[in-house]
FINU-827352 format. One record per residue (C-alpha): residue number from 1; residue in three letters; y, z negated, x negated. Coordinates in steps of 0.5 Angstrom, whole numbers. Each point is the difference from the previous one (the first is absolute). Example, Ala and Ser with C-alpha at 12.3 -4.5 7.8 and 13.67 -1.06 7.14 Angstrom:
! residues 2
 bafi zapa     v     w     u
    1  Ala    -9   -16   -25
    2  Ser     7     2    -2
This chain:
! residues 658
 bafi zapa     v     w     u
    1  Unk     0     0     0
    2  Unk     5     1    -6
    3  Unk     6     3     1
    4  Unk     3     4    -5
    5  Unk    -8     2     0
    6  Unk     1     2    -8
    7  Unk    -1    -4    -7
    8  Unk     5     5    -4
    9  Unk     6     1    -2
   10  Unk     4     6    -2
   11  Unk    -3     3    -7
   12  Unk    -7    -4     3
   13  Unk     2    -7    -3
   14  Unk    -3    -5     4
   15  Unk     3    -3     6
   16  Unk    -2    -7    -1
   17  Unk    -2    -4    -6
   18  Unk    -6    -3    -3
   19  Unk     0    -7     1
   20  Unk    -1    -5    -5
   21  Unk    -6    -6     1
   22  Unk     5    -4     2
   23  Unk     5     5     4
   24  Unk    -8     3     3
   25  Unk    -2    -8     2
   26  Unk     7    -2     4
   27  Unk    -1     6     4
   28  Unk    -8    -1     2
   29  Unk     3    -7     1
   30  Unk     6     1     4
   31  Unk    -3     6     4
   32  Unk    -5    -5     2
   33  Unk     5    -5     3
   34  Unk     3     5     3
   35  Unk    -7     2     3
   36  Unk    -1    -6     2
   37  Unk     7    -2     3
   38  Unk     0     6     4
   39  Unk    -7    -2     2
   40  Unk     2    -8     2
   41  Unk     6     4     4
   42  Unk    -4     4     5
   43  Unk    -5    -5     1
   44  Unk     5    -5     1
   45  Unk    -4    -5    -4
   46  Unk     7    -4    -2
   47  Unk    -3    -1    -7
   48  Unk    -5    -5     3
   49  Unk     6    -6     0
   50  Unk     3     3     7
   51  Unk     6     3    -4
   52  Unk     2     7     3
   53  Unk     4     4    -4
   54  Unk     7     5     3
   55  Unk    -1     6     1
   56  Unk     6     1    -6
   57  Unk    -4    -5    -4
   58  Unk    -6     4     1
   59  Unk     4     6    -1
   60  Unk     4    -2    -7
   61  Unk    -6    -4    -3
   62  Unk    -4     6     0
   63  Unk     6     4    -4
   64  Unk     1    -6    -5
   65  Unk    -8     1    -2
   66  Unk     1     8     0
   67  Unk     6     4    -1
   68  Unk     2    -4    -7
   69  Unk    -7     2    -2
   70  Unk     4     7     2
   71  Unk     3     0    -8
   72  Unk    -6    -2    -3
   73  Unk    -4     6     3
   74  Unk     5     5     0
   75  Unk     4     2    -6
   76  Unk     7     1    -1
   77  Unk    -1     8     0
   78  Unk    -7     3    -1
   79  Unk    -5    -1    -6
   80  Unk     6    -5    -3
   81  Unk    -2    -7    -3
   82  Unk    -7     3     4
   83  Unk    -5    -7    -3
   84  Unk     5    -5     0
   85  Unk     6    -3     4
   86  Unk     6     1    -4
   87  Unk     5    -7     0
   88  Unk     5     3     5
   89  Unk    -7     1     6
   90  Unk    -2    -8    -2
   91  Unk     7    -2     3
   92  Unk     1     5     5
   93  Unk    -7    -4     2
   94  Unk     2    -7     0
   95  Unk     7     2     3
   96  Unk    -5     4     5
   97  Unk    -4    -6     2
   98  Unk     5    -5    -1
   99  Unk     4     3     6
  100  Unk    -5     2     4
  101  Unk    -4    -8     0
  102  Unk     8    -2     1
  103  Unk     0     4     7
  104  Unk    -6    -2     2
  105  Unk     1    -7     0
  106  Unk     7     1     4
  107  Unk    -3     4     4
  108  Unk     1    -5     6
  109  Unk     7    -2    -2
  110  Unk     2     6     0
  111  Unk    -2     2     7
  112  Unk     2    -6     3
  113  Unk     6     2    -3
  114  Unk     0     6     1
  115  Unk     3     3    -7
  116  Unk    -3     7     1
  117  Unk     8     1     4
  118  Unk     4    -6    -3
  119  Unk    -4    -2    -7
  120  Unk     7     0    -3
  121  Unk     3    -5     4
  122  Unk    -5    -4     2
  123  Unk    -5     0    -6
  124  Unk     1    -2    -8
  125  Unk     4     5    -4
  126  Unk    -6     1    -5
  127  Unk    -4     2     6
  128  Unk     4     5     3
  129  Unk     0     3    -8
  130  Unk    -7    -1    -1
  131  Unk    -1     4     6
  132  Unk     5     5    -3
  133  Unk    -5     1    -6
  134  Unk    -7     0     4
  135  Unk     3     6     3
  136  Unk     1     3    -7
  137  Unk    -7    -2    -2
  138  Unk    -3     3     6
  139  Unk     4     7    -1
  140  Unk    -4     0    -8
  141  Unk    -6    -2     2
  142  Unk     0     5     5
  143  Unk     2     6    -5
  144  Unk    -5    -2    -5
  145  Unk    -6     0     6
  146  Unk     4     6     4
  147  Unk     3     4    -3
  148  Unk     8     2    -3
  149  Unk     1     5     6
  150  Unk    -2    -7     5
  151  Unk     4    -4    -3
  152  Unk     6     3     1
  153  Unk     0     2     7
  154  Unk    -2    -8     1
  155  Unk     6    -2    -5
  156  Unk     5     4     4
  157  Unk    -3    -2     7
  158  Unk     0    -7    -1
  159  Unk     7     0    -2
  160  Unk     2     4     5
  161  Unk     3    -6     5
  162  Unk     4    -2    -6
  163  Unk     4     7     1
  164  Unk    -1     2     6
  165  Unk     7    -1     3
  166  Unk     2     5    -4
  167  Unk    -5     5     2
  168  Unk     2     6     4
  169  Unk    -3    -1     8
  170  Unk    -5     1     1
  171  Unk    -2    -5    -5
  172  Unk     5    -3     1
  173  Unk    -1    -9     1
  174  Unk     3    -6    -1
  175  Unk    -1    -2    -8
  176  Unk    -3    -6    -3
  177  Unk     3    -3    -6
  178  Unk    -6     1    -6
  179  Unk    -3    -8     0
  180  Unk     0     0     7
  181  Unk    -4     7     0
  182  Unk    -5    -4    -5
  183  Unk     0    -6     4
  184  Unk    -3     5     6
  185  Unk    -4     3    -5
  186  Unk    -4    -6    -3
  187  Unk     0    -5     6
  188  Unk    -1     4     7
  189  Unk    -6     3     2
  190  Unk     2     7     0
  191  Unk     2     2    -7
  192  Unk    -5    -3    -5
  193  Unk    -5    -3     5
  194  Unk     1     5     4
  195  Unk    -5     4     4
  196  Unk    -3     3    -6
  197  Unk    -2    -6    -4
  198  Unk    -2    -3     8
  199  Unk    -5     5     0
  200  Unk    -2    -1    -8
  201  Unk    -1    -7     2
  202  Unk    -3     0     7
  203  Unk    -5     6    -1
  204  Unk     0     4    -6
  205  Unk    -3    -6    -5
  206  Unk    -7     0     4
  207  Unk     0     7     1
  208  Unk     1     1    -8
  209  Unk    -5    -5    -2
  210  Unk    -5     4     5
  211  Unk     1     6    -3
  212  Unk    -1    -3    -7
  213  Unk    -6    -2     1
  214  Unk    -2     5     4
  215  Unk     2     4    -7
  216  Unk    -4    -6    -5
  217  Unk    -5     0     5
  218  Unk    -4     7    -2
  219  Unk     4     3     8
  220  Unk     3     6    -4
  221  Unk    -8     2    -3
  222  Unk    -3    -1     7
  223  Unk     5     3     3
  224  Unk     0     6    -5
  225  Unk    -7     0     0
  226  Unk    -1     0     8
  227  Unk     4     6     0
  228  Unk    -4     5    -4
  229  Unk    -6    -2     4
  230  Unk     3     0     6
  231  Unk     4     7    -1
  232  Unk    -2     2    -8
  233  Unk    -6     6     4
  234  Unk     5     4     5
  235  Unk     5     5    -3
  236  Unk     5    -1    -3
  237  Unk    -3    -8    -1
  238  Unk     3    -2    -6
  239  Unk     7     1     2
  240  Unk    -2    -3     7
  241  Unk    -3    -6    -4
  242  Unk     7    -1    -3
  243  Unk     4     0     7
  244  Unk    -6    -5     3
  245  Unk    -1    -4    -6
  246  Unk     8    -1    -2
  247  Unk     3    -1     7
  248  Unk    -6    -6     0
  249  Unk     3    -2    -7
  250  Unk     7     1     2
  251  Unk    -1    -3     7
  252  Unk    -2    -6    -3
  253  Unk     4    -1    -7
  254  Unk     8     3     3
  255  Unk     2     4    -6
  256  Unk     0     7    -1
  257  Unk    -1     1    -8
  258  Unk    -4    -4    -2
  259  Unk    -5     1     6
  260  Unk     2     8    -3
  261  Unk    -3    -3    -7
  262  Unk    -5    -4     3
  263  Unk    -4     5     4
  264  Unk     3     6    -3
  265  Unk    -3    -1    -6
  266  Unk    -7     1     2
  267  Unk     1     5     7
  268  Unk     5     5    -5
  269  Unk    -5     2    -4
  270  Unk    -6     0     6
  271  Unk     5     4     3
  272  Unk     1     6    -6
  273  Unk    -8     0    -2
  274  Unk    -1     3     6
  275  Unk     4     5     0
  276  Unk     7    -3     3
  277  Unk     7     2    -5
  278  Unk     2    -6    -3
  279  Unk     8     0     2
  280  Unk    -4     2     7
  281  Unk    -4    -8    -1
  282  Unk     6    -3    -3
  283  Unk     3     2     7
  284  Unk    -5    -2     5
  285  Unk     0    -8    -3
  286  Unk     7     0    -1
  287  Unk     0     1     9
  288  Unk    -6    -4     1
  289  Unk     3    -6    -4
  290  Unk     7     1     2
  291  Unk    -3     0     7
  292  Unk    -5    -7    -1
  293  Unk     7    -4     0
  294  Unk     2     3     7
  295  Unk    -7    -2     3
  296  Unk    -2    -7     3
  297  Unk    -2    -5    -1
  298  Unk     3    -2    -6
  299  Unk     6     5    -2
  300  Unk     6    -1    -5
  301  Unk     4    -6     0
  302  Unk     5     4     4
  303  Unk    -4     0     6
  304  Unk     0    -8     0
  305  Unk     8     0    -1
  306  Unk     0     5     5
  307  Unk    -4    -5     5
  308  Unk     6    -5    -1
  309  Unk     5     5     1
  310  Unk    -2     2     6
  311  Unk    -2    -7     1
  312  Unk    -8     1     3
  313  Unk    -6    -1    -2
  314  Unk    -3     4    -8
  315  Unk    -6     1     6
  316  Unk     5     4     4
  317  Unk     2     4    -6
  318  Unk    -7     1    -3
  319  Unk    -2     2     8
  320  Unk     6     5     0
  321  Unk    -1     4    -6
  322  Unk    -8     1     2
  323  Unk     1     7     3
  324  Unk     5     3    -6
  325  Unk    -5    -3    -4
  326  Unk    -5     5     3
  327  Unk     3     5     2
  328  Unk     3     0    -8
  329  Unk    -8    -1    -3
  330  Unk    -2     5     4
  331  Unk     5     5    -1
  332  Unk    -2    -1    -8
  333  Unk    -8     0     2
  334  Unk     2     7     4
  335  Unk     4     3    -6
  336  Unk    -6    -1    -5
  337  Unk    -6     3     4
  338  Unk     5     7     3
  339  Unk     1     0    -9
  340  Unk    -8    -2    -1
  341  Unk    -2     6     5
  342  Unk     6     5    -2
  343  Unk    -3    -1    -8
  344  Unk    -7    -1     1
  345  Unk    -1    -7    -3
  346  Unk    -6    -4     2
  347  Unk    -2    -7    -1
  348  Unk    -2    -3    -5
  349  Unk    -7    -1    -2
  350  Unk    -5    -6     4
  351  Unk    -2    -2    -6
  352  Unk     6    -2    -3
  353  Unk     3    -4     5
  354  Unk    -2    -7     2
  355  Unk    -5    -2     6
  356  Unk     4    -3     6
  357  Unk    -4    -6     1
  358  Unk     0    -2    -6
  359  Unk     7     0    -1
  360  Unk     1    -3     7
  361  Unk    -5    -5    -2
  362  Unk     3    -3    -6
  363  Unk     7     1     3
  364  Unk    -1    -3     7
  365  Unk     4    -5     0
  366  Unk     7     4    -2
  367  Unk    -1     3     7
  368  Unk    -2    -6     3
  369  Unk     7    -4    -2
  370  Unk     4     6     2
  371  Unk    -3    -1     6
  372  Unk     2    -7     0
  373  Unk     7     2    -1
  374  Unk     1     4     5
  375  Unk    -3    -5     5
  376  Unk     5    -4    -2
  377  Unk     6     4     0
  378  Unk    -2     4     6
  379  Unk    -5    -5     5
  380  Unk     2    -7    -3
  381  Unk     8     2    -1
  382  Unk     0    -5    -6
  383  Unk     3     5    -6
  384  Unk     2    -6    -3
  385  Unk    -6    -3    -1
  386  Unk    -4     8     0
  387  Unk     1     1    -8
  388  Unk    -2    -7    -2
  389  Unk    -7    -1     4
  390  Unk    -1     8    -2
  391  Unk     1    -2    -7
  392  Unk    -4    -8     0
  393  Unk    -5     5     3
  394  Unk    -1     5    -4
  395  Unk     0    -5    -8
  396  Unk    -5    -4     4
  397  Unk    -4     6     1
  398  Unk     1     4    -6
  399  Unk    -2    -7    -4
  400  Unk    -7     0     5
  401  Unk    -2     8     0
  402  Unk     4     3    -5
  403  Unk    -4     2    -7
  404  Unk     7    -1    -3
  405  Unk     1    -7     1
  406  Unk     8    -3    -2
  407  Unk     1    -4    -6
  408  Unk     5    -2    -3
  409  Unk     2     6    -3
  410  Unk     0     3     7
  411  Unk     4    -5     3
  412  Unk     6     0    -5
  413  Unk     0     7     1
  414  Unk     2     0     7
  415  Unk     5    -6     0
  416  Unk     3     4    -5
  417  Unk     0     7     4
  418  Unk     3    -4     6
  419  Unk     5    -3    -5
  420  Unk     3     6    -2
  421  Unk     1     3     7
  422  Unk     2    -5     3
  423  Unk     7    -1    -6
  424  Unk     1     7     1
  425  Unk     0     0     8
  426  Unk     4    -7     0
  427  Unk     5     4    -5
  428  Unk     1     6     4
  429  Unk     0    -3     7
  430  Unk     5    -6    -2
  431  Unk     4     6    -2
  432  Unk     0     3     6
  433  Unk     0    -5     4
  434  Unk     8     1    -3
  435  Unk     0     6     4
  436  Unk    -1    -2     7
  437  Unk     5    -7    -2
  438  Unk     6     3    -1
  439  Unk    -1     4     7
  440  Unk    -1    -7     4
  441  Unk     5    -3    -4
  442  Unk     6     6     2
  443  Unk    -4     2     7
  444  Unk     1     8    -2
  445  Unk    -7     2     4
  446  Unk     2     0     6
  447  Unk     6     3    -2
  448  Unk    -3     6    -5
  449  Unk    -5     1     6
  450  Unk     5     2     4
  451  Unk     3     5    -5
  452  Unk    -6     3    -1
  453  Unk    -2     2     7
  454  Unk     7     2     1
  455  Unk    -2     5    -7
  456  Unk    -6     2     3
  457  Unk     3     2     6
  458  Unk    -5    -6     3
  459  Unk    -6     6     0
  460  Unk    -6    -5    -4
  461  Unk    -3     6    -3
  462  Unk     6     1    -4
  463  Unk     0    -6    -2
  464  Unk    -6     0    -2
  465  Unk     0     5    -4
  466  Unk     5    -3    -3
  467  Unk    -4    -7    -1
  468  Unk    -5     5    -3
  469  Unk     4     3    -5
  470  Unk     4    -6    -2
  471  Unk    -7    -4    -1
  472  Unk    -4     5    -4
  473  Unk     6     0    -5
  474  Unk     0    -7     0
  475  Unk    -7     0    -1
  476  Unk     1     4    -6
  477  Unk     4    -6    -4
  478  Unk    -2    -7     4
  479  Unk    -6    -4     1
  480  Unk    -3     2     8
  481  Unk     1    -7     2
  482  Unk     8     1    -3
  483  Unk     1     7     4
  484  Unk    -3    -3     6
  485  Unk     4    -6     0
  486  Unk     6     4    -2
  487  Unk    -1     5     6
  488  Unk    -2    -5     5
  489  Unk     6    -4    -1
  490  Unk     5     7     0
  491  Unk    -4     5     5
  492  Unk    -6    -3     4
  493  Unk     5    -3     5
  494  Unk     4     7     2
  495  Unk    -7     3     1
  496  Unk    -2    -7     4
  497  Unk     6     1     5
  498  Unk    -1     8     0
  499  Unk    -6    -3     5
  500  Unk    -5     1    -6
  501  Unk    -6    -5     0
  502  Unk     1    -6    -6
  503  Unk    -7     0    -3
  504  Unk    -1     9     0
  505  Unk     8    -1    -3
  506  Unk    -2    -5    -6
  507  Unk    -7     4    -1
  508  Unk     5     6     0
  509  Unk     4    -3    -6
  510  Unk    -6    -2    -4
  511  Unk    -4     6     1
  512  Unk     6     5    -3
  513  Unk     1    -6    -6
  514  Unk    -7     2    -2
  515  Unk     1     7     0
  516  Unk     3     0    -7
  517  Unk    -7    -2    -3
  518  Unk    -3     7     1
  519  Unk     7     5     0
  520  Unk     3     2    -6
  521  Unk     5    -2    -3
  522  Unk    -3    -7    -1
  523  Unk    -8     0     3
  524  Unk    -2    -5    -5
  525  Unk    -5     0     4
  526  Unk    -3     8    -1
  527  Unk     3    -1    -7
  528  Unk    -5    -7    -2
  529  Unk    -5     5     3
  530  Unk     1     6    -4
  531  Unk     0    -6    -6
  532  Unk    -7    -1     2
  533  Unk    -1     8     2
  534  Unk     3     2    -6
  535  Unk     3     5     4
  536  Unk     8     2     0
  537  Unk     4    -5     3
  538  Unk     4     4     5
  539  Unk    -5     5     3
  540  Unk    -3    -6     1
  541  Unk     6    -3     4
  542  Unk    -1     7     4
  543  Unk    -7     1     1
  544  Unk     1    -8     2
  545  Unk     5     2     5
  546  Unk    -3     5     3
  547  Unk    -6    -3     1
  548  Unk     3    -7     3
  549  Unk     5     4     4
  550  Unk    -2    -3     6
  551  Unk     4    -7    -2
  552  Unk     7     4     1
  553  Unk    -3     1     7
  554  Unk    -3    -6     3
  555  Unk     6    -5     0
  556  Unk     4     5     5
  557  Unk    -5     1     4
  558  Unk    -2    -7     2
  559  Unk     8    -3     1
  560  Unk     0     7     4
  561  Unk    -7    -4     3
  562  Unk     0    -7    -1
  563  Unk    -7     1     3
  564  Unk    -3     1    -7
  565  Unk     2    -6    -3
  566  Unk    -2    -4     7
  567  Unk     6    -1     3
  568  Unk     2     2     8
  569  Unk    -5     3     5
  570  Unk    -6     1    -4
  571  Unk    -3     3     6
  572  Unk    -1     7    -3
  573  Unk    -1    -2    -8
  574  Unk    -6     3     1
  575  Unk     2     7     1
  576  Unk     6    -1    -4
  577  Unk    -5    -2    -6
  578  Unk    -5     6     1
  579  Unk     6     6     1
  580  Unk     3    -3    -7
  581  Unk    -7     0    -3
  582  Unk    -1     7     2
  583  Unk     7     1    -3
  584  Unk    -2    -2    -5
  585  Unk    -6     3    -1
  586  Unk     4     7     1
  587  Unk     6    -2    -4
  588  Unk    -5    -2    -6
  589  Unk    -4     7     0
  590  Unk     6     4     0
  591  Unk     2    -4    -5
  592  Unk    -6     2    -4
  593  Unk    -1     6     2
  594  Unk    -8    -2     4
  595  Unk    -1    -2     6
  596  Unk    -6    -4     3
  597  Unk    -4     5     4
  598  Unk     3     6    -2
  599  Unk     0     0    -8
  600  Unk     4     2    -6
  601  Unk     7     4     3
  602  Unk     1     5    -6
  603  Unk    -5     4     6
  604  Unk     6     2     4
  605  Unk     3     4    -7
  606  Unk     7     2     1
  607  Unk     1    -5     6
  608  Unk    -3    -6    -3
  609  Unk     6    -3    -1
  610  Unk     3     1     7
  611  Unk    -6    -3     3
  612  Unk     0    -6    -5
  613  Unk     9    -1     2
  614  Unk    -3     0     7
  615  Unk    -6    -5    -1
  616  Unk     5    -5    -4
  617  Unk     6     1     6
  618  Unk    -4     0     6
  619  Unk    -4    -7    -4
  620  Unk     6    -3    -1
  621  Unk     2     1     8
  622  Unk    -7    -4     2
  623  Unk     2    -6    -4
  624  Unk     7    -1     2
  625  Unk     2    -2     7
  626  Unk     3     3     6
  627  Unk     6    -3     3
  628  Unk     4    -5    -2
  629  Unk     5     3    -6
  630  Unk    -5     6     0
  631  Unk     4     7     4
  632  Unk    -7     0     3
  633  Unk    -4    -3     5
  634  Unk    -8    -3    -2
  635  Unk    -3     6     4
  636  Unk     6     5    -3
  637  Unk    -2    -2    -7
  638  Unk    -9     0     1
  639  Unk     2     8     3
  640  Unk     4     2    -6
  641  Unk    -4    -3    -5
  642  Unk    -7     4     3
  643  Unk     5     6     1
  644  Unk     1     0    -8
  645  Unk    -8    -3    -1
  646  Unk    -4     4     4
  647  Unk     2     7    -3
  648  Unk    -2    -1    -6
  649  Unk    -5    -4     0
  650  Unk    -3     6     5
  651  Unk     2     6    -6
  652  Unk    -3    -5    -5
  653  Unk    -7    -1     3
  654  Unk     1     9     2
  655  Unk     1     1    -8
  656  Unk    -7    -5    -2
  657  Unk    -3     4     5
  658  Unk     2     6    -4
């Protein structure tokens, strides 16, 4: 579930540092507190001495253990002072940690005296510059786990009340002096301990510590290896095996590049042996890792912001993207078995591939929990717990069945992988959490809703438009979660008062955030597969979105029917969902150039390419909806769609026959 999904810097300097024996012993230490702390809260066990902790004591705990351990883990600048923590980090460490525990223990006084709004007439001097220093450290720590790009548009946004008076309309609000806006940042539970560190605090930990035993548990290998026996026969098996296998992996583990470096290590090559083109695999896995995060039933961590903006449960988000998720994995499935059958590949051979009951056998269990986590996400409702019972579960099983028991060796090495995700989320989302502060210090949403209604002449799609473009920009230079923030706070509202469902309206912003995985310029996605594929960066990035651009797609289609994301009348989701199968299932063949049923296109000579455009248009007119902000009802739209369909899959088959 890491955010920035990458571990170099330019020139391919490292990211992080490799830590001492005693740096490496603080983080198991503390990450294990933090481990611990978050499990004490949810299950209200009030540390056995009937002692409740705030919600901001909680909170600020949690960053005192983690967000200093943001200068010891990540340098200054990429590959600078890589194995050692220079003198200037050690302070920025204990400056770090000493406000955070000082913050922590204020906690109550500061909301009963409510400092977030009058910290500089009612609280201490020091407090108030203490505070004013935090927001700094906040802004550094997020630049070395985020990025420069994020850190400045965090910097301005999170100074903007401070100028806002002078800004012209309409942006346009009454200015706070520079400690009062630091006040707000550090104090309320808007800003820092805002919506995205409530979402890290309440959700993501235990999600995080499931999928990292998942990954240390053997999960990524059975996964795998279930794939190329349940897919690895039929044609194209090998690029089917990737889509299978990655969207498990990548479902379970909320990271697109290493799920990209995991599973593509072992599917590219399988994919090139039997006869696929390295840019060609590199692509394939770049789609099906890039979709895994949008699938239940564990996503990214913006989904679980997404959950606490929108103020639902994760279940309700998790259930939402069920149908996209589909509809996406089948257009990716679609689209290997039309370019299979166009260049005749086969499966690969039996002996080659493992025997699904002696897979199944030795990984029982792993299907067995993740049954348990959807029960009790989706039957039981306790997604506070879901992740912890799964993940208690899951050791106990894996200590009783697996043939690779944990030791100590094993144990070190998830606290460890759970630590250094949980800095570098701690850092982005704090930083972001400035973001969505400043606008609930200034109150502009409402203000900036309507200007933006009035900019798209109140018409949703063109604000749609809109929000895709500004989101797969954004993507390109922030984290997903700090993209999505970013358009939740400025553009979901404008869209919600156009009349648009909220939940499709935020599944909307984070599909389009994570389109830049897969389309060039930036696809580090496609370009951490061509790595693996040794294949050419950009063709990859094209190849990769030819093959998943059913992604561009979906998120218009289901604002346009909510339906898709369960939301409305859902009493004709299952001829929407069969026309949008179908849709697809035609769009994907013209797209390749076979059809199912027909066969290979290039059969229709000069005419192959005008019966292809019309597969691709009339499969698209399946999938999108009628009516509502469509010119054409339900019916006008099925009758054009076989008006453009019908004809040349008839010419198709005539030319077979020939």
């Amino acid at each position: 579930m890491s955010e920035t999904d990458a571990d170099a810097g330019p020139g391919g300097a490292s990211r992080t540092r490799v830590l001492t024996p005693a740096w490496r012993g603080l983080l198991l230490c503390w990450t294990t507190v933090v481990i611990a702390l978050c499990f004490n809260q949810q299950f209200t066990l009030r540390f056995g001495v009937d002692f409740t902790m705030l919600d901001t004591e909680y909170f600020w705990a949690l960053i005192a253990l983690l967000l200093p351990l943001a200068f010891v883990v990540y340098p200054v600048a990429p590959g600078v002072h890589a194995d050692r923590v220079p003198v200037y980090d050690v302070v920025l460490f204990l400056i770090a940690t000493g406000l955070s525990i000082v913050f922590t223990t204020t906690a109550r006084d500061s909301a009963a005296g409510g400092w977030e709004y009058s910290a500089t007439s009612v609280a201490p001097d020091w407090i108030v510059w203490s505070a004013a220093a935090m927001w700094l450290l906040v802004l550094e720590a997020l630049r070395r786990a985020g990025g420069t790009v994020l850190l400045v548009i965090m910097a301005v946004f999170s100074l903007f009340p401070v100028f806002s008076g002078s800004m012209p309309a309409p942006l346009t609000a009454q200015s706070v002096s520079l400690l009062d806006t630091a006040s707000y940042h550090v104090f309320s539970r808007e800003s820092v301990l805002g919506i995205p560190m409530r979402a890290f605090a309440e959700l993501v930990i235990g999600f995080l510590v499931f999928g990292t035993a998942l990954q240390y548990t053997g999960a990524g290998t059975f996964f795998i290896n279930f794939a190329f026996a349940l897919c690895g026969r039929y044609r194209g098996g090998a690029a089917k095996v990737a889509i299978f296998s990655s969207g498990l992996l990548g479902s379970m583990s909320g990271s697109v590049i290493s799920n990209v470096l995991t599973t593509g290590t072992m599917t590219i090559p399988a994919m090139k042996r039997s006869g696929v083109k390295p840019a060609t695999a590199a692509a394939i896995e770049a789609c099906a890792s890039t979709g895994a995060v949008l699938a239940p039933p564990v996503m990214g961590a913006t989904a679980f912001v997404m959950a606490e903006f929108l103020d639902v449960p994760y279940a309700t988000v998790a259930l939402a993207a069920a149908i996209p998720a589909v509809l996406y994995f089948f257009a990716l499935f679609m689209q290997i078995d039309c370019n299979a059958g166009r260049h005749r590949m086969v499966g690969l051979e039996p002996e080659a591939l493992p025997d699904l009951k002696s897979v199944f056998r030795e990984g029982w269990y792993f299907v067995f929990v993740i049954i348990l986590l959807v029960v009790l996400l989706l039957v039981m409702k306790r997604e506070n717990w879901a992740p912890w019972f799964a993940t208690g579960l899951l050791l106990i099983l894996n200590q009783a069945f697996s043939k690779e028991r944990w030791g100590r060796r094993e144990l070190v090495a998830f606290i460890e992988g759970n630590g250094k995700v949980f800095v570098e989320l701690v850092a982005i989302l704090a930083g972001v959490g400035l973001l969505v502060g400043a606008f609930s210090l200034t109150g502009l949403t409402g203000t900036l809703t309507t200007e933006l209604l009035h900019i798209a002449g109140k018409n949703p799609l063109m604000l749609m438009l809109m929000g895709a473009i500004t989101s797969f920009v954004l993507g390109m230079g922030m984290t997903i979660t700090a993209c999505y923030i970013f358009l939740a706070v400025l553009l979901a509202p404008s869209l919600v008062q156009a009349g648009l469902d909220p939940v499709a309206v935020h599944m909307f912003i984070m599909y389009w955030g994570m389109v830049s995985f897969i389309t060039p310029p930036v696809a580090l996605a496609a370009f951490a597969a061509a790595s693996v594929a040794g294949a050419k960066p950009i063709e990859t990035g094209l190849q990769a979105m030819r093959i998943g651009s059913i992604i561009y797609f979906v998120p218009f289609f289901f604002v346009m029917n909510p339906s898709l994301v369960l939301r409305g009348d859902l009493s004709e989701l299952p001829l929407h969902l069969a026309t949008a199968l179908l849709g697809i299932a035609l769009t994907c063949g013209g797209l390749q150039g076979y059809l199912q049923g027909v066969g290979d296109l290039r059969r229709c000579g000069s005419l192959e390419w005008p019966v292809r455009a019309a597969l691709v248009v009339g499969g698209l007119m399946f999938v999108a909806p009628g009516g509502g902000l469509m010119p054409l009802s339900p019916m006008q739209m099925t009758l054009a769609a076989l008006a453009l369909t019908t004809p040349a899959i008839l010419f198709a088959l005539a030319a077979r026959r020939r």
